[in-house]
C-alpha positions in Angstrom: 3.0 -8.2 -1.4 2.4 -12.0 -1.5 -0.3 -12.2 1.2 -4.1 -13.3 0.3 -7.1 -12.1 1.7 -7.5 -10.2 4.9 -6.9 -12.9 7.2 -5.5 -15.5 5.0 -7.2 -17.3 1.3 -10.5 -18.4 3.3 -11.5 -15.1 3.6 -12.7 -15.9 -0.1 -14.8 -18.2 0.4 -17.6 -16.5 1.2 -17.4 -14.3 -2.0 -16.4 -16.8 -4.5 -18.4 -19.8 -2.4 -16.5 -22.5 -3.9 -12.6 -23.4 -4.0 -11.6 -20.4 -6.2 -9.2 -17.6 -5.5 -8.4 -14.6 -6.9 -5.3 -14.9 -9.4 -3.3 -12.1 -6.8 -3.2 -15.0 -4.0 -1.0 -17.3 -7.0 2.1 -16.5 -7.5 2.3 -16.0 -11.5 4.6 -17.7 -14.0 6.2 -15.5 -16.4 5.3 -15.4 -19.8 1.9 -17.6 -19.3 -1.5 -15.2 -19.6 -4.7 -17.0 -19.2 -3.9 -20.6 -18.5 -3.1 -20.5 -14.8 -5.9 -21.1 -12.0 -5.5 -20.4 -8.7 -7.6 -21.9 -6.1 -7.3 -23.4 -2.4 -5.5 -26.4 -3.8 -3.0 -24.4 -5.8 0.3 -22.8 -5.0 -1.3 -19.8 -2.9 -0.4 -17.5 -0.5 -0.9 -19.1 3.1 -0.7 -15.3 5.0 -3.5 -12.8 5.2 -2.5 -9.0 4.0 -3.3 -7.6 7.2 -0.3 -9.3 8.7 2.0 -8.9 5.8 0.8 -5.3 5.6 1.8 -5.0 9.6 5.2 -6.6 9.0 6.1 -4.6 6.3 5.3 -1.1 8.3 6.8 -2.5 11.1 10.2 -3.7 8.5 10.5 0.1 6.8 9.2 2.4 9.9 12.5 4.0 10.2 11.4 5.0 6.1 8.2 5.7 6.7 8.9 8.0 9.9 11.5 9.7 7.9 9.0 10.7 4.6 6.6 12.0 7.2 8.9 14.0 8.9 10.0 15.4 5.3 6.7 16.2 4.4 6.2 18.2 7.4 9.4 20.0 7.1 7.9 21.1 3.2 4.8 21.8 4.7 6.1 24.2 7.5 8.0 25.9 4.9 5.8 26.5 2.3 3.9 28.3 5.8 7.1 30.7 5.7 7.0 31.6 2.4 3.6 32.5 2.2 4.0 34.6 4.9 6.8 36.2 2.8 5.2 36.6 -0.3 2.0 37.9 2.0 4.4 40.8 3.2 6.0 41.6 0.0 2.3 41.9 -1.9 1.4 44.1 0.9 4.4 46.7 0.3 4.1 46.5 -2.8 0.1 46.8 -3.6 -0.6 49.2 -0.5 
């Protein structure tokens, strides 16, 4: 997610108390380890994660709805089964 901070990169400030940022609110170059800053004058992320986080639940809900309702499904069957197997160990150890 390119987003930084919770309600955008000057949420930092009062952690880092000066101009520097984390390296997740820069976007990275490839093949370049330990020579990039990031800071409020930089290339950052202008957007908070909360909102970012919001529009992306809002972009896959359909996705989202659709695992949960799978996961139930699994769940209410693995109830069945137990109740099966319950049955079965009952005939058979009684």
């Amino acid at each position: 997610m390119e987003c930084c901070g919770n309600n955008n990169y000057t949420d930092w400030e009062v952690v880092f108390q000066n101009d520097s940022l984390p390296m997740s609110c820069c976007p990275r170059s490839p093949f370049v380890v330990g020579t990039e800053i990031c800071n409020t004058t930089s290339n950052k992320y202008p957007k908070g994660c909360l909102e970012q986080f919001g529009t992306f639940v809002m972009n896959h809900a359909a996705v989202l709805g659709g695992v949960g309702v799978g996961i139930a499904f699994i769940q209410v069957k693995s109830f069945s089964v137990h109740d099966v197997l319950k049955k079965h160990c009952i005939i058979l150890f009684s």
